[in-house]
N, C-alpha and C positions, 0 to 999 in steps of 0.2 A: 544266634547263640555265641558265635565267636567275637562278635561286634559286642556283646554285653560284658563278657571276660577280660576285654579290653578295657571295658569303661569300668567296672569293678577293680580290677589292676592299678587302673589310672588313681580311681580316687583314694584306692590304699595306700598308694605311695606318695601322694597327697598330704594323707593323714598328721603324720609327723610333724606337717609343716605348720596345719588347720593346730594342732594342738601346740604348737611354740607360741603360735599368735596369740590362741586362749589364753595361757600361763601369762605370755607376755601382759596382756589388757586387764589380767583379773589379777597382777601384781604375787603370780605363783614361781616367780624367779628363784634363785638361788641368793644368796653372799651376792656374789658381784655380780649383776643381772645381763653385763655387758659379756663376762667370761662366757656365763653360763649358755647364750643366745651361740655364740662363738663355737664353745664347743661341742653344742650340742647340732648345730648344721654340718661342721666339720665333718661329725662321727657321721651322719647319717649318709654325706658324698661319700664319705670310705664306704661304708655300708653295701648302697647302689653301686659303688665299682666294684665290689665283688660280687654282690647278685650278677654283674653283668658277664663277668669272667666267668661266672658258674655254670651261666647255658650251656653254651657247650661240650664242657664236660658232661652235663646233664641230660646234652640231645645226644652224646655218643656212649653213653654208658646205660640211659636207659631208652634209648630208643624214640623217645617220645622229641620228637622234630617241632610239633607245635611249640615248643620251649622257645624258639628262636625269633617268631613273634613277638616275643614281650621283651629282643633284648635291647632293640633299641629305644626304643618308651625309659626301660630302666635306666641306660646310658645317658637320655637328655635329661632324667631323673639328676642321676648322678653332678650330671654338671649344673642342673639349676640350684641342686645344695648347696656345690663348693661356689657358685657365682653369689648365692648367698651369703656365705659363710666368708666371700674375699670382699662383699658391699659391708658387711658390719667391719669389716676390720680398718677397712677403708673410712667411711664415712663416719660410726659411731666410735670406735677405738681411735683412730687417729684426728679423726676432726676432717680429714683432706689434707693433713700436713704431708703433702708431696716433698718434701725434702726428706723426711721423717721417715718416711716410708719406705722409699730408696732405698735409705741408711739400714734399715732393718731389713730388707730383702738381700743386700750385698752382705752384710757384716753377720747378722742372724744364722748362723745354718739350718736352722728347722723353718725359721721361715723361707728359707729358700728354697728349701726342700717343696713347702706347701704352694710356692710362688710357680713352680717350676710343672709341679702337675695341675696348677688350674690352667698355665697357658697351655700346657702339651693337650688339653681335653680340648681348648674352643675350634682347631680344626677337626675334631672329630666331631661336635654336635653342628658345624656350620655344612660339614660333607654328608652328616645324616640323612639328607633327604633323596628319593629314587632318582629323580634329578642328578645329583653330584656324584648316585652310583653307578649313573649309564655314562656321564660325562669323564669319570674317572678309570671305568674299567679295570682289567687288574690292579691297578694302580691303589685301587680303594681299598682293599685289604690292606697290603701294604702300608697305607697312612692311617689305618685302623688299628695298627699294630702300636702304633702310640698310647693306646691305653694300660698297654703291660707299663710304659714307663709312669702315667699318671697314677697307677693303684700303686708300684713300687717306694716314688715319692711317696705320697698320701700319706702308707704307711710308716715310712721313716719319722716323716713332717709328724705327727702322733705320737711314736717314741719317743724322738727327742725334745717334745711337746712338755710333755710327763714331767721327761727325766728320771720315769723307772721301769725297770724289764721283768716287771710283772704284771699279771691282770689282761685285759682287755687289750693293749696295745700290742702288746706280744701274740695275745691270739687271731689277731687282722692278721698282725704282719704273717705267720705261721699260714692260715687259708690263703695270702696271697700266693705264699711260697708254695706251698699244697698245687695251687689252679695253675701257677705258671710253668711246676714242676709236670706234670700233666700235658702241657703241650709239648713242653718237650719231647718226652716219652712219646706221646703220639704220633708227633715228626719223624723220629727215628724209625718207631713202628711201620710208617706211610714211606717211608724210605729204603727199608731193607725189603718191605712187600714189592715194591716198586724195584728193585735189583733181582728179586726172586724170580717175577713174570717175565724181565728181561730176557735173563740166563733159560727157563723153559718154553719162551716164547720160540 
């Protein structure tokens, strides 16, 4: 049952990708087919990086702990979006013009914004496996924490994408602010619980 929930999971998140390809081959693009390709992987890596941030608010507020199975599946989700989403910009928007590119990740602030959270993501999908979790020990949270900074980016990278602080952009960047506000709080909470048992221990 649980092995089917996975592979049902798997191909949902799938989905988005099975249907860009369609549009793409049945000529259902937009205006600029190249924007459209672009933005629409963009949004979907945002997407997965907050489903990923969501579990565990999700496994501490509603109890349900199976939630944290699916969260790494959604994280390698996540980065095989924006990996997408940095091969079109790369290869079909620029051509490969490696000078070009450079210039736009240095000079650009939004692309450096979205440059900045696709690297901070590849040690997190290369440590994803059980492997680099026993090899890394506490240390793995720790460099898993690097996703607060990739969804932060992302979010920005979207904004100032736009160029306007309405709509859609504003309400990522708001759930990311939400999810990360949340740990906080819960740190704090796990901290003063943790001073309490002290003082009565």
């Amino acid at each position: 049952m649980q092995k089917a929930a996975k592979v049902c999971v798997f191909l949902l998140c799938l989905t988005p990708f099975a249907w860009l390809v369609t549009r793409t081959l049945t000529g259902r693009l937009g205006i600029n087919p190249v924007e459209d390709l672009e933005l629409t992987t963009g949004i979907w890596a945002l997407r997965f990086l907050v489903l990923t941030l969501a579990v565990t608010p999700l496994r501490r507020l509603t109890g349900w702990n199976r939630a944290i199975q699916y969260r790494r599946m959604l994280g390698l989700f996540a980065f095989f979006y924006v990996c997408t989403h940095f091969i079109l910009y790369v290869a079909v928007d620029q051509f490969f013009a490696w000078t070009l590119i450079v210039k736009d990740v240095v000079k650009r602030p939004f692309i450096t914004m979205g440059f900045t959270a696709f690297v901070s993501m590849i040690p997190l999908a290369v440590t994803s496996t059980k492997g680099w979790i026993r090899r890394l020990g506490r240390k793995w949270q720790l460099l898993h924490r690097l996703i607060y900074i990739s969804a932060v980016c992302a979010a920005i990278h979207y904004l100032w994408k736009v160029k306007v602080i309405i709509g859609s952009p504003v309400y990522y960047a708001a759930v990311i602010a939400v999810l990360l506000a949340f740990r906080v709080l819960w740190l704090i909470r796990a901290s003063k619980s943790m001073k309490t048992q002290r003082v009565t221990a």
